[in-house]
C-alpha positions as CSV (number, residue, x, y, z in Angstrom):
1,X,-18.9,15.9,51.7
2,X,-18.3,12.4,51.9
3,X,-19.3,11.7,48.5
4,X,-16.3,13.9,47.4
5,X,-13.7,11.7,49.7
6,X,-14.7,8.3,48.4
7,X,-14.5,10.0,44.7
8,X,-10.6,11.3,45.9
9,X,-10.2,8.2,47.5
10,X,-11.7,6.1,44.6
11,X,-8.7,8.3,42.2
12,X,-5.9,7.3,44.5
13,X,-6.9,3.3,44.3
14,X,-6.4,3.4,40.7
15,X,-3.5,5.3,40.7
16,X,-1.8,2.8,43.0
17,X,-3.5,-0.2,41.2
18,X,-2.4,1.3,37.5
19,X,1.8,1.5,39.6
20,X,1.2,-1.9,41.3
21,X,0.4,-3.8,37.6
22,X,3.2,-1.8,36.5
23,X,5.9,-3.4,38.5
24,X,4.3,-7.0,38.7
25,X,7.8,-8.3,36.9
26,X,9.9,-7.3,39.7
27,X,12.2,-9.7,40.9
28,X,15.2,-7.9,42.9
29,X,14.0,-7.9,46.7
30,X,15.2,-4.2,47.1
31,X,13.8,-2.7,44.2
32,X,10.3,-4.7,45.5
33,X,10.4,-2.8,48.9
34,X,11.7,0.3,47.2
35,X,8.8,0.0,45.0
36,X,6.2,-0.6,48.0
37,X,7.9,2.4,50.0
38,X,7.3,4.7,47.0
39,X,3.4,3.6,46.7
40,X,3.0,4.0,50.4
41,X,4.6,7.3,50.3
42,X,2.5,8.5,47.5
43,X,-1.2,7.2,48.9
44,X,0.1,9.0,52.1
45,X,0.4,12.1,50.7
46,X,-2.4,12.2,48.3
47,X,-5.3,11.4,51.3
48,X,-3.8,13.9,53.1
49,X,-4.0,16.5,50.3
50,X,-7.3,15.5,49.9
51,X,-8.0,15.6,53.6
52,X,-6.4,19.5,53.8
53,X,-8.2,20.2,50.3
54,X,-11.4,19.2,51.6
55,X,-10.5,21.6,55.1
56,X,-10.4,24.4,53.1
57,X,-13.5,24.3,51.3
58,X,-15.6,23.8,54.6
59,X,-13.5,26.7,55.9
60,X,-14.0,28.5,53.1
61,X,-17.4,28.1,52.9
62,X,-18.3,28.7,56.8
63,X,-15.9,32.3,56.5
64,X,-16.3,33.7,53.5
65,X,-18.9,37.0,53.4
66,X,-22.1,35.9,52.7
67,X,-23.6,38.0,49.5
């Protein structure tokens, strides 16, 4: 279990890194923060789809009929 989180988790650091390097040449303050909003937003999102993902599988798991 947990070695599936810090694989998710290990996905969603690059992801951010690979946008972070992308937008090293901003200069304009707004675009910066709208830039840092956006990343927040999106390493929000993805933990917690990773988070309910990870739910259902145990769920999943414990329910279904055993055959």
């Amino acid at each position: 279990m947990a070695q599936s989180l810090k694989r998710a988790a290990e996905q969603v650091r690059r992801k951010a890194k690979e946008w972070f390097f992308q937008n090293r040449d901003l200069t304009d303050e707004v675009e910066i923060k709208r830039a840092v909003a956006r990343g927040r937003w999106y390493v929000r999102n993805e933990l917690t789809a990773v988070i309910a993902f990870k739910k259902y599988r145990v769920l999943r798991e414990r329910y279904s009929p055993q055959e």
